[in-house]
FIVO-61295 format. One record per residue: x, y, z of N, C-alpha, C, O in turn; residue number from 0; residue in three letters. Coordinates in steps of 0.05 Angstrom, whole numbers. Example, Ala and Ser with C-alpha at 12.3 -4.5 7.8 and 13.67 -1.06 7.14 Angstrom:
<sites>
SITE, 264, -114, 156, 246, -90, 156, 264, -66, 156, 285, -66, 169, 0, ALA
SITE, 257, -45, 142, 273, -21, 143, 258, 1, 157, 268, 23, 161, 1, SER
</sites>
This chain:
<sites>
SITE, 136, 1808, 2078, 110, 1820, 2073, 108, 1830, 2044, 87, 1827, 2031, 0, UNK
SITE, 127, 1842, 2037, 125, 1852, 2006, 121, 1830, 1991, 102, 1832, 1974, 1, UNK
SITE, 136, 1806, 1992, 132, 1787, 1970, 98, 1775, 1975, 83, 1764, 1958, 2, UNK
SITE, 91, 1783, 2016, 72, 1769, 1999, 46, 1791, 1981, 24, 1784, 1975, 3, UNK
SITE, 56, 1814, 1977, 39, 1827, 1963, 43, 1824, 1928, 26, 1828, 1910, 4, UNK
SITE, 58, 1820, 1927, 80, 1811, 1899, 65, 1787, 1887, 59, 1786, 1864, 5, UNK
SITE, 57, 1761, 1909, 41, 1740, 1904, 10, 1746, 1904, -7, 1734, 1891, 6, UNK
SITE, 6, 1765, 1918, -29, 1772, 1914, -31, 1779, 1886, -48, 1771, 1871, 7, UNK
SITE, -9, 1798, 1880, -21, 1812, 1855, -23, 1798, 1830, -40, 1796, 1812, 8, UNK
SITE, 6, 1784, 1836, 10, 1760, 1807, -15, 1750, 1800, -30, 1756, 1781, 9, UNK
SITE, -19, 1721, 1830, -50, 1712, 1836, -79, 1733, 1818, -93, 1724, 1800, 10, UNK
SITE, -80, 1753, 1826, -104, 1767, 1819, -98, 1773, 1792, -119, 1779, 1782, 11, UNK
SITE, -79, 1775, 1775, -77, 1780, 1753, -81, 1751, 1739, -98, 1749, 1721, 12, UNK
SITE, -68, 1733, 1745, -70, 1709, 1736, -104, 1699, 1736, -116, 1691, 1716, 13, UNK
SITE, -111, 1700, 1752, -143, 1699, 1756, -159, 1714, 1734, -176, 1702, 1720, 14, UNK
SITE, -152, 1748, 1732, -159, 1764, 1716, -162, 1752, 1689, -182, 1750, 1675, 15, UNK
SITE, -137, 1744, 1685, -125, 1731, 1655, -141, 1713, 1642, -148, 1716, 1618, 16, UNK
SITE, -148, 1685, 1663, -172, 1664, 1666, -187, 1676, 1658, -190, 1677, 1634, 17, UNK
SITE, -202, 1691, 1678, -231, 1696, 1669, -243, 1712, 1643, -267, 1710, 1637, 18, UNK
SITE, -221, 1728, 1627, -219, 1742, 1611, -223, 1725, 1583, -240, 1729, 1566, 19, UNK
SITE, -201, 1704, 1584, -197, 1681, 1571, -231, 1658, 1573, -244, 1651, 1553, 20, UNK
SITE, -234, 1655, 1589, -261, 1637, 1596, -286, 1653, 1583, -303, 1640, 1571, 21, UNK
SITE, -288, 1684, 1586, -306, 1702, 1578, -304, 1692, 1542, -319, 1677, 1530, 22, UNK
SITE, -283, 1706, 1534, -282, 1697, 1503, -287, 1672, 1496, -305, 1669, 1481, 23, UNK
SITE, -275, 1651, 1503, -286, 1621, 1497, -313, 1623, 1492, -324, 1617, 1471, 24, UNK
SITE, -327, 1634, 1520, -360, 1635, 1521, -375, 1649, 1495, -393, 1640, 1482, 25, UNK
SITE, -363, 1672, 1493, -381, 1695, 1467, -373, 1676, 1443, -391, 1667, 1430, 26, UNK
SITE, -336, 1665, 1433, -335, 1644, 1411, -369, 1623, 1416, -391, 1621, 1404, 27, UNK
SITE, -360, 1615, 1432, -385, 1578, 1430, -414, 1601, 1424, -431, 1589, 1409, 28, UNK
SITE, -423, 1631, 1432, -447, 1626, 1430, -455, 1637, 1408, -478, 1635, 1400, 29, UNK
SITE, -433, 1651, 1394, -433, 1656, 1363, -434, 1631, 1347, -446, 1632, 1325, 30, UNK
SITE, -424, 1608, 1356, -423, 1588, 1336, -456, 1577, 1337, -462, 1560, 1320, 31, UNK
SITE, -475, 1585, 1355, -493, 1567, 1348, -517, 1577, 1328, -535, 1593, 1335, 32, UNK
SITE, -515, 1567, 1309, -531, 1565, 1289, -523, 1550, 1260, -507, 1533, 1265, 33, UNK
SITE, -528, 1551, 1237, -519, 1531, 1222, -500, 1544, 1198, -505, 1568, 1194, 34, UNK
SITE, -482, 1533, 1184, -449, 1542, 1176, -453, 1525, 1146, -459, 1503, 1138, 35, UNK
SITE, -445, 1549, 1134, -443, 1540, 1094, -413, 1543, 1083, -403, 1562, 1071, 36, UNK
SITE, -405, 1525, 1089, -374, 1526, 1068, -371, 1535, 1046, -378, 1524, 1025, 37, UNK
SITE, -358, 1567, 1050, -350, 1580, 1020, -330, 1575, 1017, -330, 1568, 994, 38, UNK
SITE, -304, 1571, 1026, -270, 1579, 1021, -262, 1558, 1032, -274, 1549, 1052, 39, UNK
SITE, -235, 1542, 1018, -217, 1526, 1030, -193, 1538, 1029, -189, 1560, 1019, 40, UNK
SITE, -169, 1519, 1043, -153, 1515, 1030, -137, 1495, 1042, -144, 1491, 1065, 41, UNK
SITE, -116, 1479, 1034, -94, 1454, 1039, -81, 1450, 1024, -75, 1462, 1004, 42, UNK
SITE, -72, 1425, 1035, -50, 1411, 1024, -48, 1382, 1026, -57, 1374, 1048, 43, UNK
SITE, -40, 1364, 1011, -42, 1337, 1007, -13, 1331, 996, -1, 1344, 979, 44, UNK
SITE, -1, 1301, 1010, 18, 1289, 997, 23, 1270, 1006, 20, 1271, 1030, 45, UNK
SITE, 30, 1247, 996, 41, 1217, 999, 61, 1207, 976, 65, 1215, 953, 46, UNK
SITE, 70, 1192, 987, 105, 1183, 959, 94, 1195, 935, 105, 1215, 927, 47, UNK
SITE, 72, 1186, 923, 73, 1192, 893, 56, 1218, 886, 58, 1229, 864, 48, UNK
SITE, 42, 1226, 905, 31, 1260, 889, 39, 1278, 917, 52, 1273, 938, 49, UNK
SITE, 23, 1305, 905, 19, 1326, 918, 5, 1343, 906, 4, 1344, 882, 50, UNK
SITE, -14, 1364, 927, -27, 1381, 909, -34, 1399, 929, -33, 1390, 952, 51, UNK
SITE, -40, 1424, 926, -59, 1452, 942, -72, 1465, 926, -67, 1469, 902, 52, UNK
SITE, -94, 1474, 944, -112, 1488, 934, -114, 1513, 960, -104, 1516, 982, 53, UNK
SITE, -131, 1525, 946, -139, 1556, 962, -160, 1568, 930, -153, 1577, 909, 54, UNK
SITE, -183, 1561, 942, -202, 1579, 934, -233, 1573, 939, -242, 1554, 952, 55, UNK
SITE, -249, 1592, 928, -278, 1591, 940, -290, 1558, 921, -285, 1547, 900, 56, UNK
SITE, -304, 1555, 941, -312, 1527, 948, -352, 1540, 920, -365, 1561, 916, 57, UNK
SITE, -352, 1514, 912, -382, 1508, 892, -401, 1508, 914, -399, 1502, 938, 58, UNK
SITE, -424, 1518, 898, -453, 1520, 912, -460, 1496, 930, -479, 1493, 944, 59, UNK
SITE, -434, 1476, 923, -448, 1439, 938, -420, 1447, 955, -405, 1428, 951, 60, UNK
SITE, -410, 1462, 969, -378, 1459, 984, -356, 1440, 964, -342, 1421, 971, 61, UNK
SITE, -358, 1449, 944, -338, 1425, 933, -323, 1450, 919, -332, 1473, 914, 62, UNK
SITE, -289, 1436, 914, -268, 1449, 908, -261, 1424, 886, -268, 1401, 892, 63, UNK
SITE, -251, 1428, 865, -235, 1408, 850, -197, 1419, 853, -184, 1440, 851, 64, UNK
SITE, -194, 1393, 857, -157, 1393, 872, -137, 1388, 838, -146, 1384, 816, 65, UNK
SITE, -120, 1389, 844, -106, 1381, 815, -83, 1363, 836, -77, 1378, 855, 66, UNK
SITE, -70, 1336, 836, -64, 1313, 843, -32, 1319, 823, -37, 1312, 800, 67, UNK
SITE, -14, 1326, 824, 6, 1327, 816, 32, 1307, 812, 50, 1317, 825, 68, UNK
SITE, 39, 1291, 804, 60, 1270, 800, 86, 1280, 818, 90, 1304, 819, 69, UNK
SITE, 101, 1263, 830, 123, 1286, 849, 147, 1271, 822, 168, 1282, 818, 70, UNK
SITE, 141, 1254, 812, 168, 1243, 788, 165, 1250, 761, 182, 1245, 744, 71, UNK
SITE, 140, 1264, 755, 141, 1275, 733, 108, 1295, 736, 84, 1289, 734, 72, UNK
SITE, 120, 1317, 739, 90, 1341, 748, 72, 1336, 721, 47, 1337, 724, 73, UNK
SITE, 86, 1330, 691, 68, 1323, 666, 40, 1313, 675, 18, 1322, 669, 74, UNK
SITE, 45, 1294, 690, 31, 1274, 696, 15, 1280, 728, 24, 1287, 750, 75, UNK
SITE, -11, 1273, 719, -34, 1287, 746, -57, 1289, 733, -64, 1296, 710, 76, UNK
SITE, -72, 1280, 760, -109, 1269, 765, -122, 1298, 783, -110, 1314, 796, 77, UNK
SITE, -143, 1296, 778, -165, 1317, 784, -184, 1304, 806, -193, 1282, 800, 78, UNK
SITE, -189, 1312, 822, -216, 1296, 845, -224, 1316, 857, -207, 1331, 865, 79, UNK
SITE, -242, 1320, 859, -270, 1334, 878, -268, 1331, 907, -275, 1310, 917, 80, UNK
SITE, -259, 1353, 924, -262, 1351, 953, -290, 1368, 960, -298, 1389, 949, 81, UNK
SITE, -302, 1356, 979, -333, 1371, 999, -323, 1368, 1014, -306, 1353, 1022, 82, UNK
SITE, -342, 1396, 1028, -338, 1409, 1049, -358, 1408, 1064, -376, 1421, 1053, 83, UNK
SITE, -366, 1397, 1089, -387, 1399, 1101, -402, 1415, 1116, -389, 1425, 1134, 84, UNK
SITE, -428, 1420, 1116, -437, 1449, 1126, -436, 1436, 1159, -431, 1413, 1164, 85, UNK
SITE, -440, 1452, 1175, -439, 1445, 1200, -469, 1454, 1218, -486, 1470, 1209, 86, UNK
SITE, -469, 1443, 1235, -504, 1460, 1256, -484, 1452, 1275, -468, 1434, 1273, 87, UNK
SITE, -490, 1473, 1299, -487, 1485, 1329, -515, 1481, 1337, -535, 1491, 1327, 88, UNK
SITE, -512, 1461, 1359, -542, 1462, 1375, -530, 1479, 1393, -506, 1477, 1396, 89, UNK
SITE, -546, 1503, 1411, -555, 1514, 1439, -566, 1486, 1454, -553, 1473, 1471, 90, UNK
SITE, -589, 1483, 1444, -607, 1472, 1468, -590, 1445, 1475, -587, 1443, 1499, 91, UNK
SITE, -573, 1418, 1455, -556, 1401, 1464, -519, 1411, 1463, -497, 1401, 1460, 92, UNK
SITE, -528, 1430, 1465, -492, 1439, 1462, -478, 1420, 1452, -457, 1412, 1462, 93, UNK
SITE, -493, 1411, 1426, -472, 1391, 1401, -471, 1399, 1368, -487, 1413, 1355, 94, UNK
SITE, -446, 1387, 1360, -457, 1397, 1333, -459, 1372, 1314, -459, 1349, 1323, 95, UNK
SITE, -461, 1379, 1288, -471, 1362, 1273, -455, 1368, 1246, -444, 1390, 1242, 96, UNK
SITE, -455, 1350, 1231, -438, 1353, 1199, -449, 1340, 1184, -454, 1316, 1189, 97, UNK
SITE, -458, 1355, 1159, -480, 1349, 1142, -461, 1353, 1117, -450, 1373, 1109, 98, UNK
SITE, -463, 1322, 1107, -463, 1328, 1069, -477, 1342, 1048, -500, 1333, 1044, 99, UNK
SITE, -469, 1367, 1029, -475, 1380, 1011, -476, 1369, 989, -484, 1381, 969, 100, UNK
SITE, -470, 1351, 988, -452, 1347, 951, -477, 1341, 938, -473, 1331, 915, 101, UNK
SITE, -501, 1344, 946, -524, 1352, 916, -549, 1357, 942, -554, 1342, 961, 102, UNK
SITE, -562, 1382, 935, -572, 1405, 961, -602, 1384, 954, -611, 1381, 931, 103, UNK
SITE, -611, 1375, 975, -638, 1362, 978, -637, 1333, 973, -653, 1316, 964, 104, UNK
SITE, -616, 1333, 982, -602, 1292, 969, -588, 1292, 980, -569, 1301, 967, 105, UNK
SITE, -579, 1287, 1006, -562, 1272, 1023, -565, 1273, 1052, -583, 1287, 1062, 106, UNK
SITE, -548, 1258, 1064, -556, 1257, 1091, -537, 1263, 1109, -515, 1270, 1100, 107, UNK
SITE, -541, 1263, 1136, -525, 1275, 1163, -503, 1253, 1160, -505, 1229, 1156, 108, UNK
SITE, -477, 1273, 1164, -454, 1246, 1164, -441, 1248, 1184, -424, 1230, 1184, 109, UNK
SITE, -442, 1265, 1208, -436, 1255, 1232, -463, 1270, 1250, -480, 1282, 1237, 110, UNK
SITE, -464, 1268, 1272, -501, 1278, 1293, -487, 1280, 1316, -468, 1266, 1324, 111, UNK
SITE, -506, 1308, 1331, -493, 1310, 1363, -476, 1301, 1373, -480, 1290, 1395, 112, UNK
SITE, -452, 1303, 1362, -432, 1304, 1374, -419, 1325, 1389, -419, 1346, 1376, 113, UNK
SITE, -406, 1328, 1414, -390, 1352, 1429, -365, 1361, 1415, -349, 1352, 1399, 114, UNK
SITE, -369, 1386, 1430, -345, 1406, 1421, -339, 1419, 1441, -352, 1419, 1462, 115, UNK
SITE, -315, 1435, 1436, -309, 1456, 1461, -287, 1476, 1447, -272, 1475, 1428, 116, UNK
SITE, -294, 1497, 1467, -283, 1523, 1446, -262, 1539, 1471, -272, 1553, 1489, 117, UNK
SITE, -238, 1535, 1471, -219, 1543, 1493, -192, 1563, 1477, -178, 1558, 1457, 118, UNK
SITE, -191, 1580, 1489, -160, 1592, 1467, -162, 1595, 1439, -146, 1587, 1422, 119, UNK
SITE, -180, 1605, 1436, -184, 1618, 1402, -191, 1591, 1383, -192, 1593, 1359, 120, UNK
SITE, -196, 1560, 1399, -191, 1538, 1390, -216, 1521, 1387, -231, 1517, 1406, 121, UNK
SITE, -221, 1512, 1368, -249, 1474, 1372, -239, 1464, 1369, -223, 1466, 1350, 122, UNK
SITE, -241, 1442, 1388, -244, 1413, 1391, -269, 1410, 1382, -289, 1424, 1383, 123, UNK
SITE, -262, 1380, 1366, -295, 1353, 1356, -289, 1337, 1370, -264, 1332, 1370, 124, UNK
SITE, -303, 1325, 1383, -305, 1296, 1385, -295, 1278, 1365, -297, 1280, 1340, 125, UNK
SITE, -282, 1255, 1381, -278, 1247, 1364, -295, 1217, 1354, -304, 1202, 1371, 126, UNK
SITE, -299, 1211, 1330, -318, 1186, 1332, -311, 1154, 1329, -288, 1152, 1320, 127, UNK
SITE, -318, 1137, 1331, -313, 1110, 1317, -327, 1106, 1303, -344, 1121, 1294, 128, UNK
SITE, -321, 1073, 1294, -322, 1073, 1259, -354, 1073, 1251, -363, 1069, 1228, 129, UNK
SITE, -368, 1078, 1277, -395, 1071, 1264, -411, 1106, 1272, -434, 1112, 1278, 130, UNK
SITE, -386, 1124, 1270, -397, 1151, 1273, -403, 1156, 1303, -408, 1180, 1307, 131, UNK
SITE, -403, 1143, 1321, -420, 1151, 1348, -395, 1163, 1368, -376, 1149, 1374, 132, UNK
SITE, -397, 1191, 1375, -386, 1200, 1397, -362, 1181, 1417, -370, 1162, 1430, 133, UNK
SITE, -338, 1188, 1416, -324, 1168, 1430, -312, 1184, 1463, -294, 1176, 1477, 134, UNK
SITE, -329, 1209, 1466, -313, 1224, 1494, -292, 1246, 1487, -293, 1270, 1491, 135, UNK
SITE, -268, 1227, 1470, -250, 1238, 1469, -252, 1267, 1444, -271, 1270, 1429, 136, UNK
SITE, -226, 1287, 1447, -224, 1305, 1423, -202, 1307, 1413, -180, 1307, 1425, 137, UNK
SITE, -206, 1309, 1386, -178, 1318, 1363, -169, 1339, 1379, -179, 1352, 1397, 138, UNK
SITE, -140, 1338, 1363, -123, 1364, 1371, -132, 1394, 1366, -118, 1415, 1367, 139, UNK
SITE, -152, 1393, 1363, -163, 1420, 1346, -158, 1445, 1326, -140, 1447, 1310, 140, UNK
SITE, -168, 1454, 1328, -170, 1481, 1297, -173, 1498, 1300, -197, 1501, 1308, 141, UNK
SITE, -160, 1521, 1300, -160, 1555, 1305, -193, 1562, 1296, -207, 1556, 1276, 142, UNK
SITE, -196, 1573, 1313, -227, 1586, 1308, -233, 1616, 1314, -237, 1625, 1337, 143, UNK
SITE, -233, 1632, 1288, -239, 1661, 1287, -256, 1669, 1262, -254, 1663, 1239, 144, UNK
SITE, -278, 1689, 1282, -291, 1701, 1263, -291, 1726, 1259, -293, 1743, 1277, 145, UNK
SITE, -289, 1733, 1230, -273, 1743, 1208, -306, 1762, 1203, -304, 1778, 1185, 146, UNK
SITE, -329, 1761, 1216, -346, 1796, 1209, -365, 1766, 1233, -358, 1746, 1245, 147, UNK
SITE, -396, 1784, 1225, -421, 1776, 1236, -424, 1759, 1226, -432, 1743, 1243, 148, UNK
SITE, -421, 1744, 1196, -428, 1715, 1189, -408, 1704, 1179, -419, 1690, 1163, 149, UNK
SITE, -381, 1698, 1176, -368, 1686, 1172, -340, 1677, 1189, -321, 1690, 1198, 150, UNK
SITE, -345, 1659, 1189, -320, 1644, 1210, -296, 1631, 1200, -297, 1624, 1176, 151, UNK
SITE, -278, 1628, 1210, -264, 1610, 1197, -253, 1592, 1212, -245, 1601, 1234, 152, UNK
SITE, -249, 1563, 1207, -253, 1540, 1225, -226, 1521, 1214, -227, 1504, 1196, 153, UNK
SITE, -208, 1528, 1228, -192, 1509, 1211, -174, 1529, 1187, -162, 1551, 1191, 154, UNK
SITE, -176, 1513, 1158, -167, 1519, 1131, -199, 1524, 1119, -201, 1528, 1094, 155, UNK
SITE, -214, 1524, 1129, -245, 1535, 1124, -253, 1561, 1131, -254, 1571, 1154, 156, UNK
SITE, -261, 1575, 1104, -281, 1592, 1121, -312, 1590, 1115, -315, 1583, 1091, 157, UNK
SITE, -340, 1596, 1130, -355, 1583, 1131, -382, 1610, 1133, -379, 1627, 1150, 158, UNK
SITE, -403, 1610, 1117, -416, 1636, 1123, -441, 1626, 1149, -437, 1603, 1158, 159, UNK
SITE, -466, 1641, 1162, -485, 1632, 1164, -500, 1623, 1138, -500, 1632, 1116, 160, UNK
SITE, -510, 1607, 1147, -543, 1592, 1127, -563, 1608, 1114, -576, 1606, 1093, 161, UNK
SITE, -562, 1624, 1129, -580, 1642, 1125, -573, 1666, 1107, -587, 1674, 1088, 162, UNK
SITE, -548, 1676, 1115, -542, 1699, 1095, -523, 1687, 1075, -520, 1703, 1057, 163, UNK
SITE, -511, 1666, 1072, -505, 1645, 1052, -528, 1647, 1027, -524, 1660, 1006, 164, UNK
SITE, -550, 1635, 1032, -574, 1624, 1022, -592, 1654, 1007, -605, 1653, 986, 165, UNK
SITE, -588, 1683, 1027, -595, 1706, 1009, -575, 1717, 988, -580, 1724, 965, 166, UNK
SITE, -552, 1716, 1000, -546, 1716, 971, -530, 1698, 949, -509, 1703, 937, 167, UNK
SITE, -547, 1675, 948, -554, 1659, 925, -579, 1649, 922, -581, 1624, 919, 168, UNK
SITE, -607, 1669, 923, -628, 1666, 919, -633, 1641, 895, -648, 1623, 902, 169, UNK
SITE, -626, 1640, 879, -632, 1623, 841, -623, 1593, 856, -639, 1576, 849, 170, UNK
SITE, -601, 1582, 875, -596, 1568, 874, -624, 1548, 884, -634, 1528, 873, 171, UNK
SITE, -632, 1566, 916, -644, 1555, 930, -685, 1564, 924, -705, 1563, 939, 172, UNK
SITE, -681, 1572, 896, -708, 1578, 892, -725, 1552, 881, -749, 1547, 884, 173, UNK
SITE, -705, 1535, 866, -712, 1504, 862, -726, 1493, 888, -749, 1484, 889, 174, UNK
SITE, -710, 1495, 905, -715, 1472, 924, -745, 1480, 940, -760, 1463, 949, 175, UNK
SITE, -751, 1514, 942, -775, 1523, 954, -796, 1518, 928, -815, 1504, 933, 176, UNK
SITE, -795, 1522, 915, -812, 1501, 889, -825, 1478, 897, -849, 1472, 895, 177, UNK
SITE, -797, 1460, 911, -804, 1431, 912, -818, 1427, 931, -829, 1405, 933, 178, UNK
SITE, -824, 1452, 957, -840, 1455, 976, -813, 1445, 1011, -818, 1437, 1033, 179, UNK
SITE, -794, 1450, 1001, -767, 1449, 1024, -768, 1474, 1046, -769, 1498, 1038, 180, UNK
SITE, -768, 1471, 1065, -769, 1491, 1083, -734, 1501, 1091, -715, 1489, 1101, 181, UNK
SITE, -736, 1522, 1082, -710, 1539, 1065, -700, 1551, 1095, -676, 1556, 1098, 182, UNK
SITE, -719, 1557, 1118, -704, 1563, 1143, -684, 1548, 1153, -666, 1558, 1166, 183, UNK
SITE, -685, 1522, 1148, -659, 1505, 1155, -645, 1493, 1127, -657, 1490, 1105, 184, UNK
SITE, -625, 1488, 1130, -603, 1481, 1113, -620, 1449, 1097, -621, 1427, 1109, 185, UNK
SITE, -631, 1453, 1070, -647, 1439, 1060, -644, 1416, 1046, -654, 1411, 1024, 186, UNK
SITE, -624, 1398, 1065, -607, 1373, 1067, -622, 1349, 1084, -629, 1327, 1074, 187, UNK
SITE, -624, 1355, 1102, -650, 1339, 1123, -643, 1342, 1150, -620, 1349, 1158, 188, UNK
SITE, -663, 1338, 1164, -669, 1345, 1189, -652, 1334, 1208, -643, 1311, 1205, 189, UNK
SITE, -644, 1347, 1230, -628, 1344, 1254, -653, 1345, 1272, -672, 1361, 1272, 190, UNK
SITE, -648, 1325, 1286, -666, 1328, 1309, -645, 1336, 1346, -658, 1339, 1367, 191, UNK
</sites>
């Protein structure tokens, strides 16, 4: 009889644990929905002949410039431009989306409604084939914590809202309300 009280309790704690765990997943996914501006990177890169890291705040277009290092002679090394892509969280299709920055009112959606899921402090993407379209499956995923009210960090990313991104860098985005761009959404092009 004792053990089986020993098994109730385990049971009800283990349960406890779940639901506690399932609760947070839920508040993560419903914080994520709205749309995400890449300020900060950071990584790492290598294959036989280079290597390189970076860590720092990302350009008004999400771009970082990397320095490409020689591993047989460090003298020697190339420079390239990495972007970062802003992201949208739908609510209403519980999908997200990844949108190219690399010149603000000139470019287009580079991946669309695709699923995600947010389990153990963690996202999963979908993953896609070669013609971008949703394949079911998900990557191994990416630590996901947010770091105040608008900024997250996703990965080696951290990422602000759109919105408080966009106030304070008023000058950037005063061009584009000029051009008559509707500045409430991320002023790249439309997700439907």
């Amino acid at each position: 009889m004792q053990n089986m009280k020993h098994l109730s309790r385990l049971f009800l704690l283990l349960v406890t644990l779940l639901t506690c765990s399932a609760c947070a997943d839920f508040r993560q996914t419903r914080e994520l929905y709205d749309e995400w501006w890449p300020v900060h990177a950071s990584g790492t890169f290598e294959n036989d002949k280079f290597s390189a890291q970076w860590n720092g705040d990302l350009g008004i277009h999400g771009d970082i410039v990397i320095k490409y290092v020689s591993k047989n002679n460090p003298s020697l090394y190339y420079e390239g431009t990495k972007y970062y892509p802003a992201y949208q969280f739908s609510k209403k299709k519980k999908t997200f989306s990844t949108i190219s920055i690399e010149s603000l009112g000139d470019t287009h959606t580079l991946l669309k409604n695709l699923k995600f899921q947010v389990k153990g402090g963690m996202i999963y993407f979908e993953k896609t084939n070669d013609r971008g379209k949703g394949t079911g499956e998900f990557d191994e995923g990416q630590p996901l914590k947010f770091l105040d009210d608008n900024t997250v960090q996703i990965g080696d990313v951290k990422y602000q809202r759109y919105q408080y991104f966009k106030d304070q860098h008023p000058d950037v985005f005063k061009p584009l309300a000029e051009k008559g761009f509707d500045l409430d959404r991320i002023p790249i092009t439309r997700i439907d």
